[in-house]
N, C-alpha and C positions, 0 to 999 in steps of 0.2 A: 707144434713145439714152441713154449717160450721163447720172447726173444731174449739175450743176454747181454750187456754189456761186453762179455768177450768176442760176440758175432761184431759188434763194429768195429774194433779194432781186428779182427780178420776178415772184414770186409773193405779198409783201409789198408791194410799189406797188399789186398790181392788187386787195388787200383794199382795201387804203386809196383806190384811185380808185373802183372801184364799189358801195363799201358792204354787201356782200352780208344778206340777211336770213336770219335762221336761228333757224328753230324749235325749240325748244328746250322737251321733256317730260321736266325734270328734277328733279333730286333737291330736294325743299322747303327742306332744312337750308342749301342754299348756292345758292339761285336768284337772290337779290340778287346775288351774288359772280360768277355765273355771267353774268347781265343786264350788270354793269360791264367784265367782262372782255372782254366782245364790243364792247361801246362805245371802251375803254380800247386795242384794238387796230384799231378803225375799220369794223367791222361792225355790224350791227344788231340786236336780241333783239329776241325775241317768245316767251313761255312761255307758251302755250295747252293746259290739259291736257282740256275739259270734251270728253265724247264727241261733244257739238252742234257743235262746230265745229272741231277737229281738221283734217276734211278738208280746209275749206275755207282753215285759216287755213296750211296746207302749202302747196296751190296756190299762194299769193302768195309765197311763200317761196323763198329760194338754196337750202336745206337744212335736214336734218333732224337731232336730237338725240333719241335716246332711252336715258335712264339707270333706272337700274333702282334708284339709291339708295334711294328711300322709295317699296317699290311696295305696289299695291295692287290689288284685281280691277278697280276700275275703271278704275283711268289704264293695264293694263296693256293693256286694251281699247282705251283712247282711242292706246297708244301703235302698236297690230297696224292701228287706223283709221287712222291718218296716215301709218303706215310705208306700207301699202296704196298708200294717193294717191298716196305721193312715190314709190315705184314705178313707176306709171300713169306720171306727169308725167315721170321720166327723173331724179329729184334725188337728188341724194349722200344716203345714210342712213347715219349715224355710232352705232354702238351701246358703251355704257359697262355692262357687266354687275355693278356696282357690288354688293359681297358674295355675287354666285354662289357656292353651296356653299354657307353659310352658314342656309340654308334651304328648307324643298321648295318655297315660293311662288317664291322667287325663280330655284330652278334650272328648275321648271317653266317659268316666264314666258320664261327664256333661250332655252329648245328649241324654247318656239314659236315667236319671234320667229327665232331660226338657221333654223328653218324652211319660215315662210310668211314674210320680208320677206326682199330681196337688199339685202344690207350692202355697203357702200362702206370703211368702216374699223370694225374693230372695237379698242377701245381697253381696257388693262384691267391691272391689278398682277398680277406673277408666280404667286400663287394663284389668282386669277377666270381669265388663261389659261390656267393648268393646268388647269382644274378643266373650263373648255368642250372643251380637246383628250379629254379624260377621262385624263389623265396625271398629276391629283394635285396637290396644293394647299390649304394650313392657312391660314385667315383669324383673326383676331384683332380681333373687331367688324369693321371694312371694311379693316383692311391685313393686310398679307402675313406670315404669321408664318412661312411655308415655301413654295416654290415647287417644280414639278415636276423631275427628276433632271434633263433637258437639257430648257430653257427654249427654247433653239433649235430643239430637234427640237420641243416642242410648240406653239410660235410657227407655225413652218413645217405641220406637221401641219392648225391650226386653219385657219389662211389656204387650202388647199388644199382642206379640206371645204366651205369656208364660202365659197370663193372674193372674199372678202376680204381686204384690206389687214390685218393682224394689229401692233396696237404694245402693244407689252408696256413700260412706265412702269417707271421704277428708278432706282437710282443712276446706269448708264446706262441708256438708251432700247434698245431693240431693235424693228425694223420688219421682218415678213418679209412678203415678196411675190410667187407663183411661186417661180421658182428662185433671187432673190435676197436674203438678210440682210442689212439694215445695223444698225449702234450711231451713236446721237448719246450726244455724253460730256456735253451743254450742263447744267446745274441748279448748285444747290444743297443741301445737307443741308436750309438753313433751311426748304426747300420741303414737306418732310414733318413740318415741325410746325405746319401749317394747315390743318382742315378743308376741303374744297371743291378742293382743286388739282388734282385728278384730274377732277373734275367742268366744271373752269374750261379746262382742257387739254382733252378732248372738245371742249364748243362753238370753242373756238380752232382743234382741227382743221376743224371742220364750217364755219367762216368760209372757211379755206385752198381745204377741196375743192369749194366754192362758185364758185370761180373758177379752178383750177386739174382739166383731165380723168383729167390722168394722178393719179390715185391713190395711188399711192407719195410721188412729188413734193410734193403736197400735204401726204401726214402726216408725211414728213420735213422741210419747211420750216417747217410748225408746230410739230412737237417743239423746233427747233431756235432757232425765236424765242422762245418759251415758255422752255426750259432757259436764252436769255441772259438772257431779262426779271430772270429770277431771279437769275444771276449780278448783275446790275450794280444790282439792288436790295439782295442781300446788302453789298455794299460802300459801303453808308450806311444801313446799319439795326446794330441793337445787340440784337434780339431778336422774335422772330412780331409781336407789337403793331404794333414799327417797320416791319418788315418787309413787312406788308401791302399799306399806303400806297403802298411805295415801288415795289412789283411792278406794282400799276397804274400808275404814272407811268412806268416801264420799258416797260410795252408801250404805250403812247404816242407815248413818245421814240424808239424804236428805229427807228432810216431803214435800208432797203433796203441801203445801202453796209456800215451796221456790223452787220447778218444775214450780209452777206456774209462779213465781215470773223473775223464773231467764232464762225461755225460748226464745231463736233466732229464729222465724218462720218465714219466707218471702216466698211471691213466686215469 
């Protein structure tokens, strides 16, 4: 079934009427940002990283996060524990391969997790999806200093192995899934001069696929509220500082009508 501009804004009422909860074994540097942003869009956080109770605290859980920003042997354990459960249990597993390539802990950590956990969406900058499809990708601390020759072809490639939703984050979005690619045009430049937005974008999917089964539908109605938040916080901010504030107040304010209204889809 087509998707339609009215699935996102009824898949934005149904974050906001059931509050969904979601677990989130994220990056330390922006786990505050990450807690508010789930709030800020009408979900719930919960950041449980300790291996004691991982399992447990998924069970109770819509969904799962696992970023790989600040990893380490032990959370990456605690993150193969929880993905595990949420497995078992049937729950969306959102994975952020946050600086893959960048180093052997981290590309290790990536392959097993591709391996023993089934992904629901994997989310990620034009290098981390390069670099998972094995098609190549220069990182520059955690952004993208170069991405793979056709972004498409390894978008598509990764989704296919991995049998995951694949969202490649940019100036535009790119979602490939199966046989189909889309582009959301939704953001701002100002969006890449702030730590954590990539990080904040994951758990914002993992609220969406909490309530919504189809998959696709999911990461493209959150990309695409996410990308407005932005816009319409850009146009009363003067600079990242302002800017911040003003992103959570966007995804707040944003009603179901004007997700509708103000969404970039192409394919």
């Amino acid at each position: 079934m087509p998707l339609t501009v009215t699935d996102l804004g009824r898949n934005l009422a149904d974050v906001r009427r059931s509050r969904p909860v979601v677990h989130a074994i994220t990056n330390w540097v922006t786990a505050n940002d990450v807690a508010n942003c789930l709030q800020a869009s009408g979900a719930r956080p919960i950041l449980a990283w300790a291996q004691e109770e991982v399992a447990e605290i998924v069970s109770r859980a819509d969904a799962l996060v696992l970023n790989l920003g600040t990893p380490s042997p032990d959370k990456i354990k605690a993150m193969l524990l929880a993905g595990r459960q949420a497995n078992s249990l049937g729950k969306p597993v959102l994975f952020d391969p946050v600086g893959v390539g960048g180093s052997r802990l981290r590309m290790e950590a990536a392959r097993t997790i591709l391996n023993e956990i089934s992904l629901t969406v994997i989310k990620g900058n034009s290098a981390e999806i390069g670099c998972l499809a094995g098609q190549g990708g220069e990182l520059r601390g955690i952004e993208a200093a170069s991405g793979p020759p056709d972004l498409f072809q390894a978008a598509a490639a990764l989704a296919q192995s991995s049998r995951a939703v694949v969202a490649a984050s940019g100036v535009v979005d790119l979602v490939a899934w199966a046989d189909e690619v889309l582009r959301i045009g939704n953001g701002h430049p100002l969006m890449g001069r702030l730590t954590g937005m990539g990080c904040m974008l994951t758990a914002v999917m993992a609220a969406f696929a909490a309530v919504e089964s189809d998959r696709l539908r999911a990461a493209v109605a959150a990309l695409a509220f996410f990308g407005l938040a932005g816009e319409k916080a850009a146009a009363c901010s003067q600079g990242p500082g302002s800017f911040k504030p003003a992103f959570m107040d966007a995804l707040y304010h944003i009603t179901p009508a004007q997700l509708q209204a103000g969404a970039k889809i192409f394919s």
